[in-house]
Backbone bond lengths (Angstrom), bond angles and torsions (degrees), N, CA, C in turn:
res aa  C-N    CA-C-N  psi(-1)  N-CA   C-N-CA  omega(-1)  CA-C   N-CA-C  phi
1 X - - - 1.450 - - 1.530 109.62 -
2 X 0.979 126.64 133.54 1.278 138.14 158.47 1.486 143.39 -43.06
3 X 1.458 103.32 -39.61 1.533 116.12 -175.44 1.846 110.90 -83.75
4 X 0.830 113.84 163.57 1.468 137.31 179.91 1.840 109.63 -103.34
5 X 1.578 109.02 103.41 1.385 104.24 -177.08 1.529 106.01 -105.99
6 X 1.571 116.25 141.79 1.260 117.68 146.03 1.176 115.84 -134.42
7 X 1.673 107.72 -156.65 1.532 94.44 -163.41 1.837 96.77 -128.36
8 X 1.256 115.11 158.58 1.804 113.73 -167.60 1.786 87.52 -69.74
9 X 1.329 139.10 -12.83 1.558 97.96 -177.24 1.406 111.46 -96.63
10 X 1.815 99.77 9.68 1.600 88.49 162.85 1.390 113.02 -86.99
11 X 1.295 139.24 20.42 1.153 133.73 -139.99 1.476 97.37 -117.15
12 X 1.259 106.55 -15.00 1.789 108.95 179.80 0.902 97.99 -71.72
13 X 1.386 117.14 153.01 1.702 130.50 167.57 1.122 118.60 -94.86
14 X 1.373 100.59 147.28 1.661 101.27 -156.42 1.420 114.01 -93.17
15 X 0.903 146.32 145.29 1.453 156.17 -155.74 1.602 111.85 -56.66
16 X 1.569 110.15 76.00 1.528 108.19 -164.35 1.851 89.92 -117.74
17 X 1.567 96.78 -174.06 1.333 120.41 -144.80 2.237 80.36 -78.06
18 X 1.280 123.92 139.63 1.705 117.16 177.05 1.367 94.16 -99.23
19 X 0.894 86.67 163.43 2.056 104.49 -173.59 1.547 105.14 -104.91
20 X 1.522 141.49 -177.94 1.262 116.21 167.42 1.723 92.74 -178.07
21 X 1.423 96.51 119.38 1.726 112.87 -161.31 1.983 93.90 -79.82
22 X 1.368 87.16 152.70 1.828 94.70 164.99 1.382 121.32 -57.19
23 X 1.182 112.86 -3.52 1.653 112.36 -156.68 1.019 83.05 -161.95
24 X 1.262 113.81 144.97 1.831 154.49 164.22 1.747 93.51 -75.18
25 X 1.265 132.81 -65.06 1.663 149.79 -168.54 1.955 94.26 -50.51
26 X 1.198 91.56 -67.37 1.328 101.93 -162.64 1.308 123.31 -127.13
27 X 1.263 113.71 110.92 1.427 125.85 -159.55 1.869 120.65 -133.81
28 X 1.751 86.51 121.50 1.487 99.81 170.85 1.350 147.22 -83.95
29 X 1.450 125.10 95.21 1.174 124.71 -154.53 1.519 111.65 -79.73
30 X 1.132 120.64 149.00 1.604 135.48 -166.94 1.627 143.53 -138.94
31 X 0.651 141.52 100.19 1.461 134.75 -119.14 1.589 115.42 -158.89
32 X 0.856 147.33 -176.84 1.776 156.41 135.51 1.236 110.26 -100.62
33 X 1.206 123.51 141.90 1.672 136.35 164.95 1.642 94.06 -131.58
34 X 1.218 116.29 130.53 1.586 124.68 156.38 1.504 101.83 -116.57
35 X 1.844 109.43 125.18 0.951 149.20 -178.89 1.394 116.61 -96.79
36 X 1.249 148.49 144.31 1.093 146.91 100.44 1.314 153.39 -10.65
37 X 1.850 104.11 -8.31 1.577 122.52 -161.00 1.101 80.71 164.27
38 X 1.547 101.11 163.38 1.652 120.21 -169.02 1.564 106.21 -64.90
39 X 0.942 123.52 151.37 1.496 113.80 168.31 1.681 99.75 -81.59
40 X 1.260 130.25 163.53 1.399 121.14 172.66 1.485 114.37 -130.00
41 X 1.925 104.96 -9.44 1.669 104.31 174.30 1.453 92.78 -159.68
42 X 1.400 124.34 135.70 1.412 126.17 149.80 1.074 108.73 -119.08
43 X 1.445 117.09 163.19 1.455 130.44 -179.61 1.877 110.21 -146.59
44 X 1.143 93.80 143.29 2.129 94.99 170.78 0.964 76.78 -117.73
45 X 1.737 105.94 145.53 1.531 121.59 -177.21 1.823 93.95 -155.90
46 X 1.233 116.11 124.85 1.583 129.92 152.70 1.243 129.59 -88.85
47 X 1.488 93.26 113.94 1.737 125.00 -155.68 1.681 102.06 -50.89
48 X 1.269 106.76 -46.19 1.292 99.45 -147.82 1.790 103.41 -96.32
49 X 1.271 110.14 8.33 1.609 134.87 -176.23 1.648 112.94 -97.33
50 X 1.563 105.03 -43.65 1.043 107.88 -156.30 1.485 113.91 -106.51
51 X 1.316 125.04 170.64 1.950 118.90 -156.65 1.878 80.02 -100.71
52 X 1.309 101.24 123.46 1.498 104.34 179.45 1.331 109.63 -91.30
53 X 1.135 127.05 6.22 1.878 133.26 157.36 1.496 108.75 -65.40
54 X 1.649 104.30 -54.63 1.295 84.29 -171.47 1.791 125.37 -89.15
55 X 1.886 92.46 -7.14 1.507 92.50 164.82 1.505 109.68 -66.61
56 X 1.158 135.60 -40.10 1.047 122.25 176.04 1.567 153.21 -65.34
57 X 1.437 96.55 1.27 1.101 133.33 160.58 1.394 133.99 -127.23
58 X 1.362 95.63 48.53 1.597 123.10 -178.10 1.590 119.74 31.50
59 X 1.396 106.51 32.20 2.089 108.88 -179.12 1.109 93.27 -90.42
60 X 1.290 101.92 131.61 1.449 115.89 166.87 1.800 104.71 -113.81
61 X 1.271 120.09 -44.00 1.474 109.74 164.15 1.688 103.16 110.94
62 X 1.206 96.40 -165.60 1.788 118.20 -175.88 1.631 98.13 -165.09
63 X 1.356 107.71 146.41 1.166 116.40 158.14 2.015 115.52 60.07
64 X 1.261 100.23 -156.14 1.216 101.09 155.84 1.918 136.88 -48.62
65 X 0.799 102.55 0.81 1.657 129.31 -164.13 1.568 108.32 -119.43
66 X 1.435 109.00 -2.49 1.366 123.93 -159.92 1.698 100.66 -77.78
67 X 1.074 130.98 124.45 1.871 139.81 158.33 1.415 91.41 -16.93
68 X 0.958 133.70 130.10 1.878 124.69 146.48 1.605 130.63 -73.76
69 X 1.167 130.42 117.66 1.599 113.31 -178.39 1.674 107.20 79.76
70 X 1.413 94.06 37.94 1.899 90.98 171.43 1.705 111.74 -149.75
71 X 1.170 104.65 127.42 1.695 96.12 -151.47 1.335 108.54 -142.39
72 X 1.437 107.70 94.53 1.571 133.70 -166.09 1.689 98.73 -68.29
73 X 1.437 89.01 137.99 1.846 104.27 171.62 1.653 117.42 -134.80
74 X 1.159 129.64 -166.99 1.203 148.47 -157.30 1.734 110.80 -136.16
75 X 1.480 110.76 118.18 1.171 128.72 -163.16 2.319 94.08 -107.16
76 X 1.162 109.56 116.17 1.493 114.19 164.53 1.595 116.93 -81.86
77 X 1.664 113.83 97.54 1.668 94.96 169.06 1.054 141.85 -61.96
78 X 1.503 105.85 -17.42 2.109 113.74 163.93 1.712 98.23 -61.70
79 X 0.896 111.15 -81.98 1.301 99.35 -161.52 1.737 126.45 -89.80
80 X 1.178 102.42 12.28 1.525 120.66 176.03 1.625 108.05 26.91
81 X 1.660 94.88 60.17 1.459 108.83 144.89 1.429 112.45 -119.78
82 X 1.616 103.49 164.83 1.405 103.29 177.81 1.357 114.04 -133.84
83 X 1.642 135.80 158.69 1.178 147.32 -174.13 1.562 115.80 -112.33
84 X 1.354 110.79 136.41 1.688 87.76 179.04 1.833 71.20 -150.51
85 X 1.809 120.69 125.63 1.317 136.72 -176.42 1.768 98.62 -98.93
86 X 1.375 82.53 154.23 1.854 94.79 160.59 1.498 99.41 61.81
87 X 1.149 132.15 60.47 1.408 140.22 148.20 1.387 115.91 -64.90
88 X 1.412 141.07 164.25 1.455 131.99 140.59 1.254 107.90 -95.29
89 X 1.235 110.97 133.08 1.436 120.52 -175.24 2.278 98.77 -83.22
90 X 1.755 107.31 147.99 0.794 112.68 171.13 1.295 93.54 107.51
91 X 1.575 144.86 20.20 1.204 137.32 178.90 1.377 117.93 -148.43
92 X 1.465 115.31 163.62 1.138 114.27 173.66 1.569 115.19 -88.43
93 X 1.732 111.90 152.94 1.003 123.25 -164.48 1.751 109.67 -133.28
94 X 1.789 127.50 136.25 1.661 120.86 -176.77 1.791 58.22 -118.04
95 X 1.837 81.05 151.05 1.595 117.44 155.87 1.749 98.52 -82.52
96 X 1.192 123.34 138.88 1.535 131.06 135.02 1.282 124.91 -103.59
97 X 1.273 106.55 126.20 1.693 94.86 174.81 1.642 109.33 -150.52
98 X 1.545 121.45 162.83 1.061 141.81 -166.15 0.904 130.79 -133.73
99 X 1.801 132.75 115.07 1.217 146.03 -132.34 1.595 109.72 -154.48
100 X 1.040 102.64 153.17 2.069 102.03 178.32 1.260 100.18 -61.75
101 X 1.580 143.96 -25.74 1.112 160.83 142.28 1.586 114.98 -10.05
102 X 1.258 110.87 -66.76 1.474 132.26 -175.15 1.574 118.27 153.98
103 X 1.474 114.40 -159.30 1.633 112.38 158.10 1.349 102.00 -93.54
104 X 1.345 91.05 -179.21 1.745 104.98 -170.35 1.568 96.15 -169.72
105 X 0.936 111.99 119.62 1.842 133.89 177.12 1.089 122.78 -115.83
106 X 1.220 135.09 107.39 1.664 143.55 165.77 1.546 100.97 -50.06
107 X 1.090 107.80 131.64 1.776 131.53 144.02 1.559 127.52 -105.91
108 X 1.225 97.69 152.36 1.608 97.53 -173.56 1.580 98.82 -104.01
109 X 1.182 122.77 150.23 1.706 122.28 175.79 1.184 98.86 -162.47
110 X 1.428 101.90 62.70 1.341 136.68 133.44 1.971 117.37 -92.39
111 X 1.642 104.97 123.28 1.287 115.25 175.91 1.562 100.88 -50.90
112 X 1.770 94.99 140.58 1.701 101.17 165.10 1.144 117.15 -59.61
113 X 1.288 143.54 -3.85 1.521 134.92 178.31 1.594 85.84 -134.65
114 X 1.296 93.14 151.75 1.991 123.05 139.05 1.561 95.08 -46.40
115 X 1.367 112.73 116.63 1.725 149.43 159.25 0.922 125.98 -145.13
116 X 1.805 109.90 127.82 1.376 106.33 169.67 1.367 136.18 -110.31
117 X 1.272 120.13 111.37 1.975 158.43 -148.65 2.266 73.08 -17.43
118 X 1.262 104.62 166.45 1.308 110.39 -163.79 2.451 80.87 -169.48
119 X 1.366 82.62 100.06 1.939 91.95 175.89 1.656 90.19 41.97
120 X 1.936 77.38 -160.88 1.935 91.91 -154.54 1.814 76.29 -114.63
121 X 1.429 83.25 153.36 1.703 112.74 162.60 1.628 125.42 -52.53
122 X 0.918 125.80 86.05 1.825 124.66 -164.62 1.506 124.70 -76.62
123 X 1.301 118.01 155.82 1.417 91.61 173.24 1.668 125.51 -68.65
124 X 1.577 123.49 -16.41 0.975 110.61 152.03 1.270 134.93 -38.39
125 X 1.250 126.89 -68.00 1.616 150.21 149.32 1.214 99.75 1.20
126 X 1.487 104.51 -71.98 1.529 129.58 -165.03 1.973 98.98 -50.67
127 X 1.469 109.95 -54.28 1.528 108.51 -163.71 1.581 102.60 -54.60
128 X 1.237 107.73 -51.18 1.667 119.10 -168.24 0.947 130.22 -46.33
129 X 1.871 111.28 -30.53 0.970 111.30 -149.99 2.189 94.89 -118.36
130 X 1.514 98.63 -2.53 1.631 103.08 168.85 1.860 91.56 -114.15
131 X 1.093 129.17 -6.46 1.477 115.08 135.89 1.509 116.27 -51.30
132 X 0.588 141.03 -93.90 1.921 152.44 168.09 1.808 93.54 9.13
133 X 1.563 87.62 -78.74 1.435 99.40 -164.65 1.812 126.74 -67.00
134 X 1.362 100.77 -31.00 1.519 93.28 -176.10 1.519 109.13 -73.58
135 X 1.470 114.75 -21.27 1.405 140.64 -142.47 1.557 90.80 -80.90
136 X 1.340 151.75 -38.93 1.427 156.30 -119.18 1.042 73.70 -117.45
137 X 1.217 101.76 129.17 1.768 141.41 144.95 1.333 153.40 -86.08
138 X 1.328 93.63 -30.65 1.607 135.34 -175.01 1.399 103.63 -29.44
139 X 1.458 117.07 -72.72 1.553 90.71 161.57 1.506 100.48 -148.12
140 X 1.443 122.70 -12.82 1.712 101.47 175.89 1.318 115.28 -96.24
141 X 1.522 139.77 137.91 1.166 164.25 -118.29 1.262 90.19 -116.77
142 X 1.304 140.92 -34.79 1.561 126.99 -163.01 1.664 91.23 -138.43
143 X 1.537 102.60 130.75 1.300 111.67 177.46 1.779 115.83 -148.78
144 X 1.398 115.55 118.49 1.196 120.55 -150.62 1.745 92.98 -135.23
145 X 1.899 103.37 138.31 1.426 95.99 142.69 1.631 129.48 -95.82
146 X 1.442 103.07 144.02 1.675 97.47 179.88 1.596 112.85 -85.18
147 X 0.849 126.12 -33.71 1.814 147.76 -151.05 1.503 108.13 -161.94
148 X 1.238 105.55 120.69 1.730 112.94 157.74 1.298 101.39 -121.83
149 X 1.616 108.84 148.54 1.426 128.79 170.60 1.430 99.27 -132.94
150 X 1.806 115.98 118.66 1.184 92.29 -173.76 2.008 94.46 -167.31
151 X 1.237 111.08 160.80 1.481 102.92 -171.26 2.033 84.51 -131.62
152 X 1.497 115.69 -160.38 1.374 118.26 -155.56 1.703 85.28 -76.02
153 X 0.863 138.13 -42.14 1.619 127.40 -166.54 1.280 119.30 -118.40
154 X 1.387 135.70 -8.93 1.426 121.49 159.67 1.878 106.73 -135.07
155 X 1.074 104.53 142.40 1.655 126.80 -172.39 1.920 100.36 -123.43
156 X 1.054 79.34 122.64 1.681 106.41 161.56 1.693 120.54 -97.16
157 X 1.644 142.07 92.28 1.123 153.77 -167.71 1.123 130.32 -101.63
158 X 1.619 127.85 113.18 1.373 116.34 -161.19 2.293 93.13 -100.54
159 X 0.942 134.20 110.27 1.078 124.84 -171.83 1.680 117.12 -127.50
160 X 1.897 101.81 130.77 1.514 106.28 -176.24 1.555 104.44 -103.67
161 X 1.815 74.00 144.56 2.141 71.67 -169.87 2.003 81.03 -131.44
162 X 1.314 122.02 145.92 1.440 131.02 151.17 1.584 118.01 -133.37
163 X 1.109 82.93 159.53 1.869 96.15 -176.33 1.787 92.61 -98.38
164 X 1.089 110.58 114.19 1.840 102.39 159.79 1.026 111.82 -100.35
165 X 1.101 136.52 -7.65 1.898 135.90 -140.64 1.621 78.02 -116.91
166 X 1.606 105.57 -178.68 1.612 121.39 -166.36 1.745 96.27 -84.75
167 X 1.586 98.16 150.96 1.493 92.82 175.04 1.681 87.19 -151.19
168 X 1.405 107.38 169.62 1.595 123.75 155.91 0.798 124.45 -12.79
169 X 1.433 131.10 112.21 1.593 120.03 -176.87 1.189 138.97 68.22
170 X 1.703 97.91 -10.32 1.866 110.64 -172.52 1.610 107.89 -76.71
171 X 1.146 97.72 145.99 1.850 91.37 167.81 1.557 107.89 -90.93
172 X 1.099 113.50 -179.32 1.576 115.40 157.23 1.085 147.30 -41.02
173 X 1.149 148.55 83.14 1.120 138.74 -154.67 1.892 123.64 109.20
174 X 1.936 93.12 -6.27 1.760 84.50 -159.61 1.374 95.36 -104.82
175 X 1.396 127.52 141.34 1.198 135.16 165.83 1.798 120.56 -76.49
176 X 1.666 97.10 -175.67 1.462 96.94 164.18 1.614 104.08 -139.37
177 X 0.935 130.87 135.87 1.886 137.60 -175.75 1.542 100.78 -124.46
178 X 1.215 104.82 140.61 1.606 128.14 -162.04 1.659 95.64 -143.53
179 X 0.951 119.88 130.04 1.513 124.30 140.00 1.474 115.83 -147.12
180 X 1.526 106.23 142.75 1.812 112.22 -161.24 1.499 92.48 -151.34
181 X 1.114 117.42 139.07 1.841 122.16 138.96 0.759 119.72 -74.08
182 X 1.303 110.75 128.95 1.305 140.05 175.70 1.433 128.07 -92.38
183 X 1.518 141.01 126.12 1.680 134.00 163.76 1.068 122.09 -107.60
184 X 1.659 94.74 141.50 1.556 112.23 -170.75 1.210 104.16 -121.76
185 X 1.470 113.45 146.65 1.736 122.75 175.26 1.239 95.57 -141.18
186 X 1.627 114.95 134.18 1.657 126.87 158.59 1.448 115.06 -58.30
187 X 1.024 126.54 154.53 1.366 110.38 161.92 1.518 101.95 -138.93
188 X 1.426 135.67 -109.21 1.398 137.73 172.39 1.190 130.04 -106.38
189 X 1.538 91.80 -46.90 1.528 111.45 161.98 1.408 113.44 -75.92
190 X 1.263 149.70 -16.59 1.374 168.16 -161.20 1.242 144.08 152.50
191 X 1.277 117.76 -152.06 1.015 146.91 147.98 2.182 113.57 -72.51
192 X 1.348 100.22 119.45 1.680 91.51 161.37 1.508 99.82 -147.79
193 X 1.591 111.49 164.17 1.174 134.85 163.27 1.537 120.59 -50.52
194 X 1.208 132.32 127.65 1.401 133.62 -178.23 1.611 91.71 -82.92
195 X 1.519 110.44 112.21 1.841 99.10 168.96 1.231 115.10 -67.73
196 X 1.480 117.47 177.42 1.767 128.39 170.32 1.502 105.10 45.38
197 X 1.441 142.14 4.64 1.344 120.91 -167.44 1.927 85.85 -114.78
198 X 0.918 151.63 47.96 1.141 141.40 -176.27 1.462 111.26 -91.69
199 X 1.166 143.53 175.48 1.588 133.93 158.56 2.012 101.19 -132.91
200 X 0.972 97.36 113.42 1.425 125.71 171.32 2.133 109.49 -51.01
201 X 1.200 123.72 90.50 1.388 127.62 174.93 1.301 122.60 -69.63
202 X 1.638 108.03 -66.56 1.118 112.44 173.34 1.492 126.45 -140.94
203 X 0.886 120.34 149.39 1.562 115.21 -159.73 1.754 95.39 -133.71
204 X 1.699 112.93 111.16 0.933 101.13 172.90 2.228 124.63 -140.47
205 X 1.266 103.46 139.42 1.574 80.59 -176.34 1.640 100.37 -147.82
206 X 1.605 108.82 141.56 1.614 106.08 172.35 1.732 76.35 152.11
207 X 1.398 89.84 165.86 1.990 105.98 161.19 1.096 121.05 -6.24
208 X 1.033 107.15 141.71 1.696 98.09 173.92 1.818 119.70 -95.70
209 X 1.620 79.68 -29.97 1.996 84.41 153.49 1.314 123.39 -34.86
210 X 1.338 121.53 -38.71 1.365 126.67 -128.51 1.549 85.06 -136.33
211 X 1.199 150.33 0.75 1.570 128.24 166.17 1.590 99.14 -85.05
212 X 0.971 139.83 -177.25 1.551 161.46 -99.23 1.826 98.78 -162.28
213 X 1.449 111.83 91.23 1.081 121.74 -168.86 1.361 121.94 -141.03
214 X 1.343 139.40 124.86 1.512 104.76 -9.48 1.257 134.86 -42.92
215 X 1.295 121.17 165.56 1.311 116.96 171.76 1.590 112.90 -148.30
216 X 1.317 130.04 77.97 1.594 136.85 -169.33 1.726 124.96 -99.56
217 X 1.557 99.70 152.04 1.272 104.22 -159.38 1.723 101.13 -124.08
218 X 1.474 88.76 116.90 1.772 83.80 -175.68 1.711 120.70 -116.45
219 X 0.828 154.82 126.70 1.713 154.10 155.63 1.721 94.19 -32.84
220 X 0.969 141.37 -81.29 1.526 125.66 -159.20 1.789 105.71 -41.57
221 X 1.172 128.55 -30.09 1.058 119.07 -174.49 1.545 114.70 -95.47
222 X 1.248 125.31 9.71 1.418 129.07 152.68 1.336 149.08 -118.60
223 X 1.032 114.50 -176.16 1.718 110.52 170.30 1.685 102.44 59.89
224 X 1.732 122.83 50.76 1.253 109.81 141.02 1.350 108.96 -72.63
225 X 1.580 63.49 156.21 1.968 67.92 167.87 1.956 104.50 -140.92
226 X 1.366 84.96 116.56 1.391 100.35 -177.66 1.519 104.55 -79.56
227 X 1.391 117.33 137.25 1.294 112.38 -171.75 1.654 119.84 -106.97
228 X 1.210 147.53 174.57 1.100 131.84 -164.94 1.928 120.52 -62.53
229 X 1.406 85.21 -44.35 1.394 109.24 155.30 1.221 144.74 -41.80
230 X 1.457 99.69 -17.26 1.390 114.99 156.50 2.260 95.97 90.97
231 X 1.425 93.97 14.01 1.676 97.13 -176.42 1.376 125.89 -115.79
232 X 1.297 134.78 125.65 1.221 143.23 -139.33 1.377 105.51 -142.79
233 X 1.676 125.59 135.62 1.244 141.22 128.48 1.671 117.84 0.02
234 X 1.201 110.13 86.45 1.792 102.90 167.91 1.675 107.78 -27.62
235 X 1.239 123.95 152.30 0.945 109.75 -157.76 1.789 88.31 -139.88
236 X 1.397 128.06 102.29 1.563 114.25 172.52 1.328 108.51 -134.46
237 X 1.302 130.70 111.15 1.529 139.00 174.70 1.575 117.81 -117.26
238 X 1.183 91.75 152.01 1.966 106.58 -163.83 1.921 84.09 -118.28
239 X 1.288 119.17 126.32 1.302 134.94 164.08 1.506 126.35 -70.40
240 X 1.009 126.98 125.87 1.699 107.96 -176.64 1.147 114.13 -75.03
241 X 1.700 112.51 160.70 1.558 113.20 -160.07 1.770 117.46 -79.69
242 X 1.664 104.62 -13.43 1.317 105.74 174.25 1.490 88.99 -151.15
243 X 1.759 103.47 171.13 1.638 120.49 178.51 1.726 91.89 -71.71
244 X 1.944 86.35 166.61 1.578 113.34 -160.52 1.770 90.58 -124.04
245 X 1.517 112.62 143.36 1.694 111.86 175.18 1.424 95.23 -68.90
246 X 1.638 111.18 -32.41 1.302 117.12 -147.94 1.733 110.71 -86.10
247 X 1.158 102.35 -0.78 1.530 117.36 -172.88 1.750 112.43 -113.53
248 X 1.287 123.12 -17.30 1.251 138.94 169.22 1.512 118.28 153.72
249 X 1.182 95.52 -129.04 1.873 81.78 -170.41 1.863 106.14 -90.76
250 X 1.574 118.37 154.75 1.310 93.34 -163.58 1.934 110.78 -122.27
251 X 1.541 78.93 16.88 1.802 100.59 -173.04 1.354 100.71 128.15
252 X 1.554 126.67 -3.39 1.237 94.32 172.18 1.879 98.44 -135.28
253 X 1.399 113.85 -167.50 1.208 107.02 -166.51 1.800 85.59 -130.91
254 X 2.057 92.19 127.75 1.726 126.71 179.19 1.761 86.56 -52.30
């Protein structure tokens, strides 16, 4: 299997050093990233704020034209920390960042609601719920989970779906790339899909030459959570040295 499982009570954070911005309004997040290669762009971006078309095609904008809820910083290679200013405090935040490596996108897998963990995740659990997903047809051809976070009754799903085959309007050769979280709740009869609560990652369509490859999706790089207070989770992550199949695309196309 492909995906990466854990379980929501690893999901608490563990009792590390909090950070704490000058300002409640506006807040600077701060951190270490160790890279492999220079980083050349990071960004904190809030998923559920921001137009995931144009995050996904790296616009950040000017002016009125500007990305909303995406807030580019500055990576130091001596000391491989990084800065990212002017946050709103009280929200959640994925790192993006960009490396000779590839992209690399934080997800959060944190459940859409306050829940409390209910037993362990089984391999039953487990079949049902990559039944669901590989199973859809509807219209993209390849459908994968990357990451489950999930206890006996609710699952948190990071899932890649592409169209390779011909579609509407497509030319030859051009795909379509999707990645979204997904929610799951047990109920009696099963396992089902939480409708309308999904969060939209990446949204992508054109050549396949030409999308952004590698292209990987990691949990260390998401789901801060900046607090109203302007106080945050120390934040120190080590990058892997090359892309994962198992994490999204890894240079080549499923």
């Amino acid at each position: 299997m492909r995906y990466r499982r854990f379980f929501f009570p690893m999901l608490v954070l563990s009792t590390l050093l909090l950070c704490r911005s000058h300002s409640c309004a506006a807040v600077t997040l701060r951190g270490t990233l160790q890279s492999p290669s220079a980083i050349t762009k990071i960004w904190a971006v809030n998923r559920v704020r921001t137009n995931p078309l144009a995050v996904s095609r790296g616009f950040l904008g000017r002016g009125k034209s500007r990305t909303p809820w995406v807030f580019p910083g500055t990576w130091n290679a001596r000391t491989e920390s990084f800065s990212i200013p002017h946050l709103v405090a009280g929200h959640y935040y994925d790192l993006l960042v960009w490396n000779k490596q590839g992209r690399w996108e934080g997800v959060n897998m944190r459940y859409y609601r306050l829940c409390t963990p209910q037993g362990k995740f089984t391999a039953a659990d487990s079949r049902q719920i990559l039944t669901f997903i590989t199973k859809i047809q509807r219209f993209t051809n390849y459908n994968e989970p990357l990451w489950i976070a999930a206890d006996h009754r609710h699952a948190t799903v990071v899932v890649e779906q592409l169209r390779t085959t011909g579609f509407y309007s497509g030319h030859q050769g051009s795909i379509i790339f999707r990645v979204a979280v997904w929610y799951f709740q047990r109920f009696f009869g099963g396992w089902e899909k939480v409708s309308n609560m999904g969060v939209v990652l990446t949204r992508w369509r054109g050549p396949a030459k030409e999308i952004p490859n590698p292209w990987q999706y990691l949990p260390a790089l998401g789901g801060i959570d900046v607090k109203k207070s302007g106080r945050y989770a120390a934040i120190h992550i080590i990058l892997p040295a090359k892309a994962s199949p198992h994490h999204g695309l890894d240079g080549t196309i499923p």
